[in-house]
Structure formats: C-alpha cells, structure tokens
C-alpha positions in Angstrom: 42.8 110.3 205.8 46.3 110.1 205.6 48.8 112.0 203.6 50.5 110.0 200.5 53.8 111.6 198.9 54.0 111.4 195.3 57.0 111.1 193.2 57.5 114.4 190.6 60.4 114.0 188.7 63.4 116.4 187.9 63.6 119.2 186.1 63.7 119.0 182.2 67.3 119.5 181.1 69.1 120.3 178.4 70.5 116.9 176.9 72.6 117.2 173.5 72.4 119.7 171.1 73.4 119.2 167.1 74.5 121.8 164.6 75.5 119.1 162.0 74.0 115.4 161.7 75.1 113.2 164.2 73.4 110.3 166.4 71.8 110.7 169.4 71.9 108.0 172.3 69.2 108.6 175.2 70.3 107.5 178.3 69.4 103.9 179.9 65.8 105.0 181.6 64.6 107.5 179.0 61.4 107.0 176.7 60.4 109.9 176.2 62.5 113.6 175.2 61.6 117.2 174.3 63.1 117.8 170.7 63.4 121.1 169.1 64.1 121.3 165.4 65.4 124.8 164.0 64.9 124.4 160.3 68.0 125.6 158.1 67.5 128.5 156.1 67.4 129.0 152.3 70.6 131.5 150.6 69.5 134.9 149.5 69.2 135.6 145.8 72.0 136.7 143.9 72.2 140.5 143.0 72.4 141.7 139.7 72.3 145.5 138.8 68.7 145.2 140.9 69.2 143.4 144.9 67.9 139.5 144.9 65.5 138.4 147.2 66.1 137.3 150.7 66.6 133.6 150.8 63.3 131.5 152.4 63.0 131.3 156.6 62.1 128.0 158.0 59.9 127.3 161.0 61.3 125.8 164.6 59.2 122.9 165.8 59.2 121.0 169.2 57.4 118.5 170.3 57.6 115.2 172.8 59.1 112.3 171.2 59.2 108.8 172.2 62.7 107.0 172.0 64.3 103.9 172.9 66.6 104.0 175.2 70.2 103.6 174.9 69.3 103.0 170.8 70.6 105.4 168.0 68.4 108.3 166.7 69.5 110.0 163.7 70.1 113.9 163.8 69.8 115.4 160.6 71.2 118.8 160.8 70.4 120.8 157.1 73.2 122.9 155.3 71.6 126.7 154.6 71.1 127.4 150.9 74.1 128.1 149.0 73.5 132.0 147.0 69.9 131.7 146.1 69.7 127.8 146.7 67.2 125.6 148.9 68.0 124.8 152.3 68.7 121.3 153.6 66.2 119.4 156.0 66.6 119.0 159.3 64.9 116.1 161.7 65.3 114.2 164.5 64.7 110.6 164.1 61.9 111.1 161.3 59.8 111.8 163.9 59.6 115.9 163.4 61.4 117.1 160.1 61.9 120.8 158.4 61.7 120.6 155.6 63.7 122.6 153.0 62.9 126.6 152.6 63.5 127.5 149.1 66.1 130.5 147.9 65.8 134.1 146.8 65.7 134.9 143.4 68.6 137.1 141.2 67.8 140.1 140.8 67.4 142.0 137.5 70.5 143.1 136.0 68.7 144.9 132.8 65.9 147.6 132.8 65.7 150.4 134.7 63.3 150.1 136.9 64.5 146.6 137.3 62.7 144.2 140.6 64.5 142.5 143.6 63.8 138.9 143.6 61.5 137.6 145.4 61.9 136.1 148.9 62.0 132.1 149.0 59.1 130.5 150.7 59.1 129.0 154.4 59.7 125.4 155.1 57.1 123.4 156.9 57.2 121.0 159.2 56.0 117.4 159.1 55.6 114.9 162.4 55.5 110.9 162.1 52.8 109.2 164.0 54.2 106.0 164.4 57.4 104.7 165.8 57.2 101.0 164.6 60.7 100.0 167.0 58.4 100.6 169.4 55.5 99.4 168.1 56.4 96.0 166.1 52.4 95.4 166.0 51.8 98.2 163.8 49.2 99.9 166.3 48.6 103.4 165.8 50.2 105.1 168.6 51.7 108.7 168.4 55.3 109.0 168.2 55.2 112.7 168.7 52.8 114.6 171.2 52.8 118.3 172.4 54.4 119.7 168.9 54.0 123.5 168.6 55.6 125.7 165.6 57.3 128.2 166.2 57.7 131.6 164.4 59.7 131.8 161.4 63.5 132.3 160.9 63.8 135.2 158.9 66.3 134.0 155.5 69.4 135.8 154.9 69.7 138.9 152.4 71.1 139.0 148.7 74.5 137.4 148.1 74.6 135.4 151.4 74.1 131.7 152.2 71.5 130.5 154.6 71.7 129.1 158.4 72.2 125.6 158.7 69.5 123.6 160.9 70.3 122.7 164.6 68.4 120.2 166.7 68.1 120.4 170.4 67.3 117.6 173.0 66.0 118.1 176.5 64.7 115.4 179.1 64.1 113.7 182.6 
C-alpha cells in the first residue's frame, strides 16, 4: 500500500475587519469565510437625582459563511445607543445579524428612595439559511454553518453612549 499526500490548506487568517458599514470583496478563490459579528451596544440611561440603568449588551456571533467571490457583501456596522437609546444592528451580508440591544432607563429624579433604571435587554442574533446568489434554484442549502454565540457585551453605565458594532472576516 503506498503512501498518498493530501492537500491541507493554510492557516485561517485574518482578512478585513469593519468598525463602520462598508463592503467587503472576498478574494478570487474564496467561497467560503469565518465571520464574527460583535453586536453594538445600547446607551446607558440617563441619571436623574437616582443613577439610570446600564444601557443593554449584545451578543458576538460567528459562524462560516458562504460568499461569492470577488462579489460585494454588505458590512453593516451598528452605531451604540445614544443616552438611553437602542443600539443599531450589525450584520454581514444578511447572513448573521445582531440585532439592536435596547437602552437603560432615567433614573428617578423625585422620591427619596427613588430606583436606578433598569438595564436594557440583550440583542439576539438571527442567521439566514439561504443565499439565493448562490442558489438561483431556490434549494434549501445553508448559507451559514458552525455559528456559535458568544457571551454578552456588557452595556455602558448611566449618562454614556453604547459601543458601536464591528465585524470581523477571516479565511483560506
């Protein structure tokens, strides 16, 4: 029985990486990329006489994502949430998307023992399962594969805006 050499290909390596919407172009060969999406944050609540409530955290996401090679795929980089306002959503392609984490409450500024607000709520992430440029028939095939969530990113404090989302791409 003889011995056969088998072809393992390089390394995955970082690609591009987005901290505000942009395009992305694989390069000619590529069909298939590691994406991870950093959802944006939510802005803390505003303080009255009583502290607001933290703004909301957002999950991270990756997954394996097929693309067309030398096409555009739209990087959509969330803004944080402004003082106590909803973050934006952040995605790559439509194929994995965080969506927006929601803003602390004020806090009281009557009463004496008046309550922070409450902490906004966590985004969640949502995957496509079908990438029709690829697919003109329409056959269910899985866009995404391998997705994991991450833990979540914690939302600022009172009085401060939230973290805007960043996307990163890695590949062959």
């Amino acid at each position: 029985m003889g011995i056969t050499t088998q072809a393992v290909p390089a390394k995955l390596r970082h690609m591009q990486s987005f901290v505000a919407s942009g395009v992305f172009y694989p390069p000619a060969g590529t069909t298939v990329v590691y994406v991870a999406v950093l959802g944006a944050t939510g802005g803390g609540g505003a303080g009255g006489r009583y502290s607001g409530g933290s703004g909301g955290g957002n999950i991270s996401f990756g997954g394996y994502v097929q693309v067309n090679p030398q096409a555009p795929h739209t990087v959509t980089c969330g803004a944080g949430g402004s003082v106590g306002s909803s973050s934006g959503l952040t995605s790559f392609d439509g194929a994995i998307t965080a969506n927006a984490a929601n803003g602390g409450n004020a806090g009281q500024n009557s009463g004496f023992f008046g309550s922070s607000g409450n902490s906004g709520t966590s985004g969640s992430a949502t995957v496509q399962t079908s990438l029709p440029a690829l697919n003109p028939s329409n056959n269910a095939i899985a866009r995404v594969s391998g997705g994991s969530s991450g833990s979540n990113i914690s939302g600022p404090g009172q009085n401060n805006a939230g973290v805007s989302g960043v996307v990163h791409i890695f590949g062959y």
